[in-house]
Each structure stands twice: as C-alpha cells, then as structure tokens.
C-alpha positions in Angstrom: 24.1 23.4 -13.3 21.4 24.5 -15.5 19.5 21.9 -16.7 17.7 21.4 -20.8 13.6 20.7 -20.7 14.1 18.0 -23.0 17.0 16.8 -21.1 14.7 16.3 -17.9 11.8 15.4 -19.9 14.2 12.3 -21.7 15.6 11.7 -18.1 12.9 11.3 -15.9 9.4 10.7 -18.1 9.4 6.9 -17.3 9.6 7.8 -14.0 7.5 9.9 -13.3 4.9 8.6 -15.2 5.4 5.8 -13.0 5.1 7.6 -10.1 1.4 9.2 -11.3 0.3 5.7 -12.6 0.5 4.1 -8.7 -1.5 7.5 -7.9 -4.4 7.8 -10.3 -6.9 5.1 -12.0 -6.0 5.3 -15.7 -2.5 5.4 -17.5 -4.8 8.1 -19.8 -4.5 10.2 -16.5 -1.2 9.6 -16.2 -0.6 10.7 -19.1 -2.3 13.4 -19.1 -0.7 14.6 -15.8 2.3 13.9 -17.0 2.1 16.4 -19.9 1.1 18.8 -17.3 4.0 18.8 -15.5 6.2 18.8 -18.8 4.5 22.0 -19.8 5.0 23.6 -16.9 8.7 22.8 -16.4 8.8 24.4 -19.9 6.8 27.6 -18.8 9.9 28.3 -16.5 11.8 30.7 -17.0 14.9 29.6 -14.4 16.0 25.9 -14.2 14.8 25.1 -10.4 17.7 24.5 -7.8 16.7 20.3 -7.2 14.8 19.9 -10.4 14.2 16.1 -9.5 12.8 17.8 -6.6 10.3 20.1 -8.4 9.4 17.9 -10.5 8.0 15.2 -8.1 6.4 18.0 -6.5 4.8 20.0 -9.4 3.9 16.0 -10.2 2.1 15.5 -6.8 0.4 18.3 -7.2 -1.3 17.9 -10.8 -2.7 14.7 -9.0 -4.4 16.9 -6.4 -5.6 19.1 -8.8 -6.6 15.8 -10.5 -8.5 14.6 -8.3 -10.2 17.5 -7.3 -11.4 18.4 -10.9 -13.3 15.1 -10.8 -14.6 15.5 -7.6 -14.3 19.0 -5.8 -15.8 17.3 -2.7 -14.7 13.8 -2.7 -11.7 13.0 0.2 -8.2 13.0 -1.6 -6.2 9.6 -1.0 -5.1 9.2 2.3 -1.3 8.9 1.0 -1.7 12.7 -0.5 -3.4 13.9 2.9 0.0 12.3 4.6 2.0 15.3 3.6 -0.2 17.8 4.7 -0.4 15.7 8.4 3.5 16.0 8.3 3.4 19.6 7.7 1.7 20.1 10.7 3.5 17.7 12.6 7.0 19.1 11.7 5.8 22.4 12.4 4.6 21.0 16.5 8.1 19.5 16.4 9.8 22.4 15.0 8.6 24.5 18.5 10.2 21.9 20.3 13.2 22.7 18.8 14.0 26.2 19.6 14.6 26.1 22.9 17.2 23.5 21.8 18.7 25.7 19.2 18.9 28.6 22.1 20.7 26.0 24.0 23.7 25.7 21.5 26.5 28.0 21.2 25.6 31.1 19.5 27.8 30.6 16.8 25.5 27.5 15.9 22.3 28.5 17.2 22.6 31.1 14.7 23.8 29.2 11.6 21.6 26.7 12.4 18.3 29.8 12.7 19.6 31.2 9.1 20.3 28.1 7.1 18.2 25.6 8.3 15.2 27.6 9.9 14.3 30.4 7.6 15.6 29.0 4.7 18.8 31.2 3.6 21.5 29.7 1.3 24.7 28.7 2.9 26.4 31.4 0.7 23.7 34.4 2.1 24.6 33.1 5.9 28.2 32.9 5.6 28.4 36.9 4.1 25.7 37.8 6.7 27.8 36.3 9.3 31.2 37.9 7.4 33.0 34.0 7.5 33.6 31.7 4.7 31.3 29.7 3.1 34.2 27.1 4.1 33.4 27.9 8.0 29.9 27.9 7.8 29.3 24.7 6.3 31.6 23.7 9.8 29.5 25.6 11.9 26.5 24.1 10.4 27.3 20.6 10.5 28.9 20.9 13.8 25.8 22.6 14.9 23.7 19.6 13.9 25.4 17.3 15.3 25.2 19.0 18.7 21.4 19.4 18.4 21.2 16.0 17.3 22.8 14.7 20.8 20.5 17.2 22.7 17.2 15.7 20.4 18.2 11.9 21.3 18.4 12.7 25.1 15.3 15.0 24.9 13.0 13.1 22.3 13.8 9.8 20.8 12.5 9.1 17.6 11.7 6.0 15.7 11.3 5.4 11.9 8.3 3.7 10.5 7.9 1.3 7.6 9.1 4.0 5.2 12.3 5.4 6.9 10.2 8.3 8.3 10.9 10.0 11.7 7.9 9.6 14.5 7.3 11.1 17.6 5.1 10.6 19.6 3.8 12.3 22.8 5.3 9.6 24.9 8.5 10.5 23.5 8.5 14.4 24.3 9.3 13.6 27.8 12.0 16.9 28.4 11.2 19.8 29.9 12.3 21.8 27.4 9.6 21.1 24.6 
C-alpha cells in the first residue's frame, strides 16, 4: 500500500516529535530534526515497505547526525550506542546459528538461509524454490519453530527490562555454537 507524505507526516508528527524530544535537549531540536526527517521522506521517490519503520530510523539517525554536528568528538548517548552493541551482538549470535540452520531439514534450512538470512522477500524465495508463496510461508514458519526448539535446548535466553533477548556466555553452553 503506497502511502501519501502528508498522510504520514499528519499520522505520525506527534509522535515522532515525541520520540526526538526524550532524545535531544531542546524542543527547537526537535523540531528541527523533525523537519529533517519530513524532508527526506518527501525526497523519496518510492513509499518505503514499513514506513513507520523508516521513519523511526531516518528519525534516530538525524539525532546522530545531531549530536555529532555539535560535537564531532563528544560520546553519543549511551541509548544510541545500544544499537550499534546489538549489531554486533546479533551478528556473534547469528554464527551460533548456522550450524543450527544446517541441522534442520533442507527444505527449512534453506527457506530459512533465503528469507530470513540474506534478506530475500518471501515472494523471490518461493519462485527461486519453484513452490507457492502459500508453501513457503509453511516452510518458513515451520522452520522457525524447529530452530526455536533446537535454540531453547542449546542457548536459553532471557529478556531484559525492555522485552529484549540476552545471552550471555553462560548461556552458550552447546557444542554446536
């Protein structure tokens, strides 16, 4: 569904100006970020798939360029720096998780590679695989699930204070990461 500039802009302004207020010192900031992120959504030239999404993102982002006009070498806020640590941290995890995928059917193993892995659309996979987009949703949730049993017997996780995933060393106790 292709989404209106102004339509977005009407939609979500409040909050996302909300979301830059907790994030910078002034509402003049905020506002100004804001706009930023306005004129950007109008400089392109396809409606993003999740704009929502995009939005927030292009959003965080103006407040790292923010901060970083003001001060080129000043520390960004430690809540900003999170996502970058996460990065890194899903990336440690996500080696962990291909032996796991090579231990699922191949069927699965290779949805799961395509789709969730390197990023294809479910549409893309399912021609590439020459099934319905029908039977690879199937093979893709089914293929979840499975790894999901083989990731709680191999590496529980536990949620923090903000419903995030965290694993520790402790918990990476198989043999297979």
């Amino acid at each position: 569904m292709k989404h209106q500039p102004s339509e977005l802009f009407e939609q979500y302004q409040r909050k996302l100006l909300s979301f830059i207020r907790q994030k910078v010192a002034t509402p003049q900031d905020a506002e100004d970020i804001l706009s930023q992120v306005f004129v950007k959504l109008l400089e392109q030239k396809d409606s993003p798939d999740n704009p929502v999404a995009w939005l927030y993102q292009v959003a965080k982002n103006a407040i790292i360029d923010h901060y970083r006009r003001r001060r080129p070498t000043a520390e960004l806020p430690a809540e900003l720096i999170n996502k970058e640590q996460d990065r890194d941290q899903f990336q440690q995890f996500s080696a962990c998780l291909k032996p796991m995928l090579q231990a699922l059917d191949p069927p699965y193993s290779e949805a799961l590679l395509l789709a969730d892995i390197q990023g294809l659309k479910q549409a893309q996979v399912a021609q590439h695989l020459g099934i319905s987009l029908s039977a690879m949703k199937s093979r893709l949730l089914r293929g979840r699930l499975q790894l999901q049993q083989l990731l709680q017997q191999c590496c529980p996780a536990q949620r923090d204070a903000l419903n995030r995933l965290q694993f520790s060393d402790t918990n990476l106790s198989c043999k297979s990461c």
